[in-house]
N, C-alpha and C positions, 0 to 999 in steps of 0.2 A: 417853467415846465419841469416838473421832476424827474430825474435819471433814473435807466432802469436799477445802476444802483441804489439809489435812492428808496426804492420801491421793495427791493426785494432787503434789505435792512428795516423795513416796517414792517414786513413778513417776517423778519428774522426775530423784531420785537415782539409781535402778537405772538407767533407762535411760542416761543418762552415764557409770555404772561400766561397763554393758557395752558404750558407746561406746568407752571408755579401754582397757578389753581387747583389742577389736578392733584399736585402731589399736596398739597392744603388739603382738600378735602379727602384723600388718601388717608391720611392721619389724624384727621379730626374726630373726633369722638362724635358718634351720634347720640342724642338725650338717655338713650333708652342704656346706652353701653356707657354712657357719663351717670347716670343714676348707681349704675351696677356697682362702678367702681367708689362712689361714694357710698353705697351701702355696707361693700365688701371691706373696706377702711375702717368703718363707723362701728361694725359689729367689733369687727377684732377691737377695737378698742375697750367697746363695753365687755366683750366678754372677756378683760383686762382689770375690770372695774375703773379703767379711766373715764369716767363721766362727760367730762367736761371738755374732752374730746371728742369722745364719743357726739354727744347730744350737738354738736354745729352740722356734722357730717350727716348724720342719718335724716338731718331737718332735712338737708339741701337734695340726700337721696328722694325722699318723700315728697318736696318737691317739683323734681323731675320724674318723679313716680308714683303718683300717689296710690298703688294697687300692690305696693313691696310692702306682704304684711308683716315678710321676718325686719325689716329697720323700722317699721311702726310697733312691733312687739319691743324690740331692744332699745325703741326709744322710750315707753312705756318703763320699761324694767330700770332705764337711767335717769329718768325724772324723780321714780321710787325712789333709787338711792339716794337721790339729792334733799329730798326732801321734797321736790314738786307734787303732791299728788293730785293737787286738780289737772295738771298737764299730763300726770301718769295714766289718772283715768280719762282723760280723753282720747289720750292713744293706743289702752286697753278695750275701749270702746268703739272705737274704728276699726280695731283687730277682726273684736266679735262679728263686726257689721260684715266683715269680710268670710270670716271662718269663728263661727261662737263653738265649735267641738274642743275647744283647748281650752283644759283643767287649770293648769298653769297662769293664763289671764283672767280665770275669775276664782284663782288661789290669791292674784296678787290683788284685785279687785275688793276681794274678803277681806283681807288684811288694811288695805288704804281705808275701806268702810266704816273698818273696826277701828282705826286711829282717830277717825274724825268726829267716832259717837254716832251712826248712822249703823245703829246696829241689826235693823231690819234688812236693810241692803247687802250688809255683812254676810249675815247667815244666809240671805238667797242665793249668791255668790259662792260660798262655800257649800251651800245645797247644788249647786252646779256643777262643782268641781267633781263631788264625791260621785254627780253623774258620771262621768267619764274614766277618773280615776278612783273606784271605790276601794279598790287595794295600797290605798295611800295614809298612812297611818298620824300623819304631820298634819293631815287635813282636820280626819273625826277629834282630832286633839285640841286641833284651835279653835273648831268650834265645842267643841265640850267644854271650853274657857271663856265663849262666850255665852253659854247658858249658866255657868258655872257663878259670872258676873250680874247674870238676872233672879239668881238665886233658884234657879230650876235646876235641881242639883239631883234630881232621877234621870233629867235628860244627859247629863252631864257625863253621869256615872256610866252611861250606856257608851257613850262616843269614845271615854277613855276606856273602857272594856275593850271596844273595838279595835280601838289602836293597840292595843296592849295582846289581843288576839295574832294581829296583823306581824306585830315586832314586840315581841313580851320581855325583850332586855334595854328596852330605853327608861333610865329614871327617873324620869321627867312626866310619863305617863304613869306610875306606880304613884309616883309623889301625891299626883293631883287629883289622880282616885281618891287618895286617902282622905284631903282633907275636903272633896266633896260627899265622901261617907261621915267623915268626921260633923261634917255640916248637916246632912243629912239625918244625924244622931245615931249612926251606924261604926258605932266607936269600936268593936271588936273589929271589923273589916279594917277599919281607918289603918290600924294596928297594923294588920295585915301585910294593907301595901304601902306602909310605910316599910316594912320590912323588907319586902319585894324590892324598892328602892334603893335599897342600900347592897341591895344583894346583887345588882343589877351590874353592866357592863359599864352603865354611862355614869362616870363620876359629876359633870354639872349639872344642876339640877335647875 
């Protein structure tokens, strides 16, 4: 038969084991505050350009969360850099599913498109962008380089006007008018903004 010392020493164990429980889950991370923290890791790092960092964290964020569009954006933006772009745009694409009003995911969409020769898709994406941000002058430029490439070089001329409208000291938009006037057989203009280019703020071209 056990004493009541006995007895109150297994009282004395239980109650400590579910002291030590408590303060367990006291400090345990719940998914949702465990996702946080891998997400909040995983950005700073991409927005470090460390990649390869970056890209384990924001998985494991996405994860345990899969509705955190900002670590499915910046995991997107770290595949680009890698060179993944079918991984980029799948999580460019999940963004959209979540939030498609952002310029910037079918900026980076455009470009992935336009690397892979998918140049319908290209231009839809960057006709998307200019939705949202029409005051973006890097956008009407890169698609004026893809009309530029199909030899539609009235469309061309217009998109680089735009942007040159927008921000009229980058040289890089002067340049490319020129030689889509020059293509176009508009060789006195060509002339023009070849000048403009040189006259310009931006020395690379």
């Amino acid at each position: 038969m056990m004493t009541k010392l006995e007895i109150l020493w297994r009282i004395v164990i239980l109650t400590f084991h579910k002291l030590l429980n408590w303060i367990e889950d006291l400090f345990r991370l719940k998914p949702h505050d465990e996702a946080e923290v891998y997400s909040r890791i995983g950005q700073k790092y991409a927005d470090r350009g460390e990649t390869d960092e970056a890209i384990p964290k924001l998985m494991k964020a996405l994860e345990l969360n899969p509705l955190d569009t900002e670590a499915c954006y910046k995991l997107g933006v770290s595949c680009y850099k890698k060179g993944l772009y079918d991984d980029a745009v799948k999580f460019f694409t999940n963004v959209i599913g979540l939030d498609s009003r952002d310029a910037d995911i079918h900026t980076h969409l455009g470009s992935i498109y336009n690397r892979q020769g998918l140049t319908d898709q290209s231009i839809e994406n960057y006709r998307k962008a200019l939705d949202f941000k029409p005051q973006e002058p890097d956008i009407h430029y890169r698609l004026g380089l893809i009309y530029d490439g199909q030899k539609k070089h009235q469309e061309a001329i217009k998109l680089y006007q735009r942007a040159i409208e927008i921000e009229p000291r980058v040289a890089k938009y002067h340049y490319s008018l020129g030689l889509a006037h020059d293509a176009n057989g508009e060789h006195s203009k060509a002339i023009e903004s070849f000048r403009q280019a040189m006259e310009s703020e931006e020395e690379e071209l």
